[in-house]
C-alpha atoms as one frame of an Amber mdcrd trajectory, in Angstrom:
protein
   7.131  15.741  -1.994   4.716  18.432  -3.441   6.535  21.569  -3.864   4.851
  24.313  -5.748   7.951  26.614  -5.630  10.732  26.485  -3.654  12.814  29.417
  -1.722  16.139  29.392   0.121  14.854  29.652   3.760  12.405  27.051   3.110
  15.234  24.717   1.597  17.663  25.020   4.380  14.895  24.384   7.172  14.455
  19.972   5.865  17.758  18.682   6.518  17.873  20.042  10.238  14.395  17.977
  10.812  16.447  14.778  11.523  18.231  15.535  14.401  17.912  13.494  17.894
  15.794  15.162  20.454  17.662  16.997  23.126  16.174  16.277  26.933  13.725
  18.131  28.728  15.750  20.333  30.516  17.473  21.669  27.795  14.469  21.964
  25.881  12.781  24.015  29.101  16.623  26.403  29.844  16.843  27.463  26.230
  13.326  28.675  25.348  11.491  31.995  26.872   7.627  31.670  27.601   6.098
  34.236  25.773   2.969  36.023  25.193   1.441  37.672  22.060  -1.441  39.537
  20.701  -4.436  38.777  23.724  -2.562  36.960  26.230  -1.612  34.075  23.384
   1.011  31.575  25.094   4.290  30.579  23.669   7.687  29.538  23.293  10.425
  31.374  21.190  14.251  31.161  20.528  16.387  32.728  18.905  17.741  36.188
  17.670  14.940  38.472  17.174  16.433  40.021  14.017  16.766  36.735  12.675
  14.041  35.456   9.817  11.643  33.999  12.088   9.625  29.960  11.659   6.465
  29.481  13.167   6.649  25.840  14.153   3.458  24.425  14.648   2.067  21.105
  16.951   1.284  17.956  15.843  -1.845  16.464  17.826  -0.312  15.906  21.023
   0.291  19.374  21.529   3.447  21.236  22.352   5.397  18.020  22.992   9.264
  17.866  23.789   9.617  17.299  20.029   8.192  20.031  19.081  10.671  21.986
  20.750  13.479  20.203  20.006  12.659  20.626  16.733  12.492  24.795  16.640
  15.792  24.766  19.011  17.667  22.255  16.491  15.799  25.326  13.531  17.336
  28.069  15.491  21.184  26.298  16.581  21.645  25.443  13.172  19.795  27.171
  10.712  20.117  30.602  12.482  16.400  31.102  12.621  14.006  32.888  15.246
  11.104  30.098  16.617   8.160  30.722  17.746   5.758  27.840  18.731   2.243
  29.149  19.038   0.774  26.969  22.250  -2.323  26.542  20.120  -3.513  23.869
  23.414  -3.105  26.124  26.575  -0.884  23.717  28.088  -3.023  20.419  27.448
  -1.237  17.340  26.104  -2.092  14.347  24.555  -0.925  11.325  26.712  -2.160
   8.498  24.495  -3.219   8.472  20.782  -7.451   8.893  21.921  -6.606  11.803
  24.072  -4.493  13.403  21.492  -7.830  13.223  18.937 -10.158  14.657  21.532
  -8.192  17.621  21.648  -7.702  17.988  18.077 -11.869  17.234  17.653 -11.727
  19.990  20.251  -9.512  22.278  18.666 -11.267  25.892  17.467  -9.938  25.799
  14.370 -10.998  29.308  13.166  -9.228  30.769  16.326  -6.546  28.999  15.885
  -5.931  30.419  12.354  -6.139  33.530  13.569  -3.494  33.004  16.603  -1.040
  31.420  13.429  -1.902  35.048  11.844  -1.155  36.670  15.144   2.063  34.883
  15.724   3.252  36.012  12.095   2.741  39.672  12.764   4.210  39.808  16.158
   7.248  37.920  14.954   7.342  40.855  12.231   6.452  43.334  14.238   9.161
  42.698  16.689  11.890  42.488  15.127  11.851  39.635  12.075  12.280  41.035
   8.578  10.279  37.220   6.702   7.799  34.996   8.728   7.994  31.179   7.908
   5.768  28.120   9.051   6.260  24.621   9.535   3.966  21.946  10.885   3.862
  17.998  11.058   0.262  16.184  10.710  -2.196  18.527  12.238   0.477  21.462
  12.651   0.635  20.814   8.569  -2.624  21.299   7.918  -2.260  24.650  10.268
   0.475  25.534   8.092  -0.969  25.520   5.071  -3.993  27.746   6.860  -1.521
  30.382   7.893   0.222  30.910   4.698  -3.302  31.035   3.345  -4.477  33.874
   5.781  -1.535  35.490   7.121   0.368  38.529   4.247   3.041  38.294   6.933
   3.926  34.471   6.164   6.428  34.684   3.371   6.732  30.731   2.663   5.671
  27.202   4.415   7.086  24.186   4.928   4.066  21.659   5.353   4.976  17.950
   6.740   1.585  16.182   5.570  -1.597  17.107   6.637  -4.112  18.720   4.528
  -6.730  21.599   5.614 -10.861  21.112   5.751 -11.376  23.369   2.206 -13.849
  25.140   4.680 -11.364  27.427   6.205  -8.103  26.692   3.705  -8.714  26.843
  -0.204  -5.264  25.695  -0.877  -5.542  26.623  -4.371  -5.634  30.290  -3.653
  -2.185  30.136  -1.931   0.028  31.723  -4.354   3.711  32.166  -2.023   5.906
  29.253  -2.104   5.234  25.828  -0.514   7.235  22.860   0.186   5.030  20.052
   1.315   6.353  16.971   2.462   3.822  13.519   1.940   4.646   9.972   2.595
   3.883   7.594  -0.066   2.475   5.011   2.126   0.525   7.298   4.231  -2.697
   5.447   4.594  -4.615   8.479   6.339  -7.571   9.231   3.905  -8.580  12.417
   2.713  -5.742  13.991   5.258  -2.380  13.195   4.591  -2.391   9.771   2.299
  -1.241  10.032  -1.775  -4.310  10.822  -2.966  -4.814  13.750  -0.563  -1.263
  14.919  -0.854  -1.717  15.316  -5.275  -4.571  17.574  -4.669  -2.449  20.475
  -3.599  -0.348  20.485  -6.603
C-alpha cells in the first residue's frame, strides 16, 4: 500500500471492495443511464447530495464488476457513483480484445471526461468528488486527481500513469494507492513501479 495521506471517505471506501458481485439484473434495475457534459455516457447511483466516487474501468470496460462494485460503494458506504463509460459501450471479451481497446483508448480525452464527471457530480448536487480505479481505471485515477480541482481524494488500485499526461509528483490531495507485492506488470503496476509514487 502507498498512501501519501489518508482521509475518512477514502478509508471507508476499501473494506466494501470485497463483496460478491450481485447479477446482472440487479446491476442493470438499480443504476440510471446518464449523460454529462457533451453527450458523455454513464451510470450513477445513489443520493445526489451524497459525497460522490467516480469509479473508473479496468480494461474490459464497464464490466458487471464494475458496477457491482459502485452499487456495493453506494448500499453501504452511503456514497453517490458515477461510472464514466470511458468505452461507448465496447467490451473486452477476451484478454487481446481488452488491450486493443485500451491501445485504443484517447487518453487525453479521457482525462478530460474524468474532469467532466467530477464537476457535474459537483455541480449537481455533491458537496466532495472522489475516484477509484483498478489497473487501467488506476492509472485514470491518479490522472483525474491530477487534473480535476473538483476531485477531493483518490483511491488508486494499481496502475500507474504514462508521466506524459500524469506527473504524479505534482498531486498534492490525498491518495491511497493500493499495489500488490507480486505484481509482475513492469513499469505499470509491479513493486518497483508502485515505490515511485511515494
Amino acid at each position: 500500500v502507498v498512501s501519501q495521506s489518508s482521509m475518512t471517505h477514502t478509508m471507508r471506501i476499501i473494506p466494501f471492495l470485497v463483496s460478491g458481485l450481485v447479477s446482472q439484473s440487479q446491476n442493470d434495475s438499480n443504476m440510471e443511464k446518464v449523460t454529462f457534459g457533451e453527450a458523455i455516457p454513464g451510470l450513477e447511483c445513489g443520493d445526489k447530495s451524497a459525497p460522490a466516487v467516480i469509479v473508473l474501468q479496468e480494461w474490459w470496460g464497464v464490466t458487471e464488476n464494475i458496477k457491482a462494485q459502485a452499487l456495493h460503494l453506494s448500499k453501504e458506504g452511503g456514497y453517490r457513483c458515477l461510472i464514466p463509460d470511458l468505452y461507448k459501450g465496447k467490451l473486452g471479451v477476451n484478454a487481446e480484445e481488452a488491450h486493443h481497446l485500451m491501445e485504443n483508448l484517447d487518453w487525453p480525452a479521457a482525462k478530460d471526461e474524468i474532469c467532466t464527471a467530477a464537476k457535474y457530480l459537483k455541480e449537481t448536487g455533491s458537496p466532495k468528488v472522489g475516484c477509484i480505479g483498478f489497473c487501467m481505471g488506476g492509472a485514470l485515477t491518479l490522472i483525474g486527481a491530477q487534473h480535476s480541482d473538483d476531485i477531493t481524494c483518490a483511491a488508486p488500485f494499481y496502475g500507474t500513469p504514462d508521466p506524459g499526461i500524469c506527473q504524479t509528483e505534482k498531486i498534492s490531495k490525498p491518495i491511497e494507492a493500493h499495489f500488490g507485492e507480486e505484481d509482475t506488470m513492469a513499469g505499470f503496476s509491479d513493486p518497483a513501479a508502485a515505490k515511485k509514487l511515494e
